[in-house]
N, C-alpha and C positions, 0 to 999 in steps of 0.2 A: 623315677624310682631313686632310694638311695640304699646303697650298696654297702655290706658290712660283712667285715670275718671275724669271726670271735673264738678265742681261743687261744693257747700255749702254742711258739712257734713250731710249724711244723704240724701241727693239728687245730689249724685256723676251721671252723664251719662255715657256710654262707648264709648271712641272716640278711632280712630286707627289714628295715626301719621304717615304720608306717610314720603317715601325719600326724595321725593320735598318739605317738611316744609311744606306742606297743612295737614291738620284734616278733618278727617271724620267719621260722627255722624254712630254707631254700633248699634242703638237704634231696629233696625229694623230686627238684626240676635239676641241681646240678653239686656236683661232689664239691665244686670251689667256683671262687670267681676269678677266673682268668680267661687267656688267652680263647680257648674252645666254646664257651659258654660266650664271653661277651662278641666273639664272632655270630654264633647261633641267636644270639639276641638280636643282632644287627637285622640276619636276614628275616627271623621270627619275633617282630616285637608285642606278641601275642604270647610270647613263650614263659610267662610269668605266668601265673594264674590269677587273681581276686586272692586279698587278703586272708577275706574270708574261708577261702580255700585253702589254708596255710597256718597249721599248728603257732600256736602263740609259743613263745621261747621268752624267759627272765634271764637276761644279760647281764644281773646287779654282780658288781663282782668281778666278772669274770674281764680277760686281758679285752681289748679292742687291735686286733691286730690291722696290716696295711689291709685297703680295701681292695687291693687286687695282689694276688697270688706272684710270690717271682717272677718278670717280667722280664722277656728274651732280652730289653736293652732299655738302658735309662740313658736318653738324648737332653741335653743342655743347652738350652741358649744363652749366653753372655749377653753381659751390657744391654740388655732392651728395654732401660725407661733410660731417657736421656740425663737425668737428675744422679740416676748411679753409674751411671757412663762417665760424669763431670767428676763423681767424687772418688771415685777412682782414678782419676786421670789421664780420662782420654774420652777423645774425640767420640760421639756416636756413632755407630758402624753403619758404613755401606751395606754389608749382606750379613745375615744372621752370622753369630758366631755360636759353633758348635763344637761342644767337647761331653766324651761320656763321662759317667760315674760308673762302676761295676753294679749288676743289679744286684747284691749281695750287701749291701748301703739300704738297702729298703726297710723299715722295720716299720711298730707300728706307732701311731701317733701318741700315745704316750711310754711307749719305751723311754727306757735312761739313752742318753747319748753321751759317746766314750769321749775325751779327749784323749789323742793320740800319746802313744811315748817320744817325746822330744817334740811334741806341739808345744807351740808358743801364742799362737794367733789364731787360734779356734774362732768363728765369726759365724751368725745366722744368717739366712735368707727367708724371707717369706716370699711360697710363690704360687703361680697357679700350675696347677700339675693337669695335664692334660692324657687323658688315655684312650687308646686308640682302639677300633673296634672292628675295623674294615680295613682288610690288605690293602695299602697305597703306594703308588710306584706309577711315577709320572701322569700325576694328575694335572687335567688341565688349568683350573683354577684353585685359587682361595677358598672361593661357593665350592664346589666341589669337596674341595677337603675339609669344611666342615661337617661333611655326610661320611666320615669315617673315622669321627669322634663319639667314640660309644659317653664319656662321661669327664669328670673335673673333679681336683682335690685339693686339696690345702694339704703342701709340699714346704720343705722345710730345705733346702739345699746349704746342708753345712758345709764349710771350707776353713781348709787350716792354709792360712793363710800363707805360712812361712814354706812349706809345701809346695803352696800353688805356685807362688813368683819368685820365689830363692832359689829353690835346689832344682827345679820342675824340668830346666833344659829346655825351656819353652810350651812345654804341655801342662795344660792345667789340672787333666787329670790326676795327678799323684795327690794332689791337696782335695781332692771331689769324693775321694775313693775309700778313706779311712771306713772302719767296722758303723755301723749306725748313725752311718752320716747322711741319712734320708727319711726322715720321721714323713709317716704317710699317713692320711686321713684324717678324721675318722671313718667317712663315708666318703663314697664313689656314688654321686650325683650325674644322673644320665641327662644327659644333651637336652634333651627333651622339658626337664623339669626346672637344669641350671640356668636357662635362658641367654642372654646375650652376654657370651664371653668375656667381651671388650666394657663392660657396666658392673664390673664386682670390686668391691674396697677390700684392700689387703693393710692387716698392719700386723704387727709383732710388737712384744714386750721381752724385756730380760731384767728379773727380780720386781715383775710388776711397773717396773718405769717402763713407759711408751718409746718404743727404736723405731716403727715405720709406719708410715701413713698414708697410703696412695691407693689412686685405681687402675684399674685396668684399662684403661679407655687411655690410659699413657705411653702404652706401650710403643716402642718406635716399631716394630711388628707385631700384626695382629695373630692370633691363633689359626684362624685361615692362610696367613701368608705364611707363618710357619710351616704349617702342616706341608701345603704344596710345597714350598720351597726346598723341605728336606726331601719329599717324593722322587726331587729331578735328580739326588743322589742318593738314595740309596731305599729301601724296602721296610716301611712302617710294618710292622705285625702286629694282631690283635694282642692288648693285653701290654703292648710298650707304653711307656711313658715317657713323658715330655714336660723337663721343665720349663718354664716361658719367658724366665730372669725374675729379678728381683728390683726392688723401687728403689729408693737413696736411704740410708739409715743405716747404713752396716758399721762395724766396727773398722772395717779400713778406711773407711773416712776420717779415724782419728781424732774424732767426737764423743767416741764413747771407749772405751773398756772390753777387750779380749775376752771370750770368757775363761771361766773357773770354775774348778771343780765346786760343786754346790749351787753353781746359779742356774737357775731356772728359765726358759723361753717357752713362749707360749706364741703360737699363730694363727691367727684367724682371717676368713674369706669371706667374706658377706654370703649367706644361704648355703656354705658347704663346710660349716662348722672350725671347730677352736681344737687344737691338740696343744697339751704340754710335755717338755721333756727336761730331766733333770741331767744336769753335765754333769759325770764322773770321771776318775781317772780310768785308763783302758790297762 
């Protein structure tokens, strides 16, 4: 299935995006798509009905907001393609590296995105957004923790750079956290339909020039070793998400250009679709 809220923040609906390019309104199996719903999906995946069962809805127009509802906690992993591990200037890491973002970062895939007041090094990420569906907490395997991956998204994990590693004190948080620094979706793609994790091509544009180009199948950890790996500290909830890192192509590589107010990025994931968002001042 792929998964859609549509609407003005705050009064997001839940639509299901058919094959055939038709929308249809979920209002009447659940109020939203989050945490509650994609747990009951997990245990019920019968809990959908037939299309056909399900009022058609015209989407033209209207906002596309994130395809999952605020989310108890937006988990990060650093440096895991070894290409932007290099161009940032360090070594690939022994164990996942993990830092949050506030879930209040979340918006939707085409929202504006702010540059910060006193940003200087605003940078994109393309990445694979992973969302969770099944309570985990010390699970035994990788296998395993794929079984508690309700769905995947094309995530955007902005960073002000000057944030992250100047003033930060050592936590990268402050530079992850600024107001719409997490363009989400368009669609929330269930496990089922996105197929193998580790097989999907990411890349990004900024002003239409090409910034990144990589797969998934690069990562130094996989989505199963994530998932377990963060289980053995601490308690997945339905409805979290998870970034997975980003490929080589950012602007800290010093290749390219910070952005600015007016430039445009766009991200795309092979089969979980393309969002755009324009940089404004905040």
């Amino acid at each position: 299935m792929r998964l859609m809220r549509i609407g003005e923040p705050g009064r997001e609906r839940p639509v299901l995006a058919a094959p055939d390019g038709r929308h249809h309104d979920l209002s009447s199996v659940t109020a939203d798509i989050d945490g509650t719903f994609l747990a009951a999906l997990a245990a019920n995946p019968g809990l959908v009905p037939p299309t056909a069962e399900l009022p058609e809805v015209d989407i033209t127009g209207q906002r596309v907001g994130p395809p999952v509802a605020r989310p108890s906690a937006v988990l990060c992993i650093g440096q895991n393609y070894a290409a932007h591990a290099a161009e940032s200037g360090a070594l690939p890491p022994e164990q996942p590296i993990l830092f949050y973002k506030s879930p209040n970062t979340v918006v939707g895939p085409y929202d504006d995105v702010l540059i910060p007041r006193g940003g200087e090094k605003t940078d994109w990420e393309v990445e694979l957004a992973v969302v969770i569906g099944r309570r985990a907490a010390y699970l035994d395997s990788p296998q395993e923790a794929l079984a508690h991956v309700a769905g995947y998204a094309v995530s955007n994990d902005v960073s002000e750079r000057a944030f992250q590693l100047e003033v930060s004190g050592g936590q990268w948080s402050k530079g992850k956290s600024c107001a719409t620094f997490n363009p989400l979706g368009p669609v929330l793609v269930t496990a089922d339909e996105a197929g193998d994790p580790q097989g999907l091509r990411l890349r990004s544009w900024v002003n239409g020039e090409a910034r990144q180009d990589s797969v998934t199948a690069d990562m130094i950890f996989s989505v199963g070793e994530i998932v377990h790996h963060l289980s053995q500290y601490l308690v997945l909830e339905p409805g979290d998400v998870i970034n997975t890192g980003t490929p080589e192509g950012v602007a800290l590589s010093g290749r390219f250009p910070y952005l600015r107010d007016g430039d445009v990025m766009e991200m795309e994931i092979a089969g979980l679709g393309r969002q755009r968002s324009l940089c404004r001042p905040a």
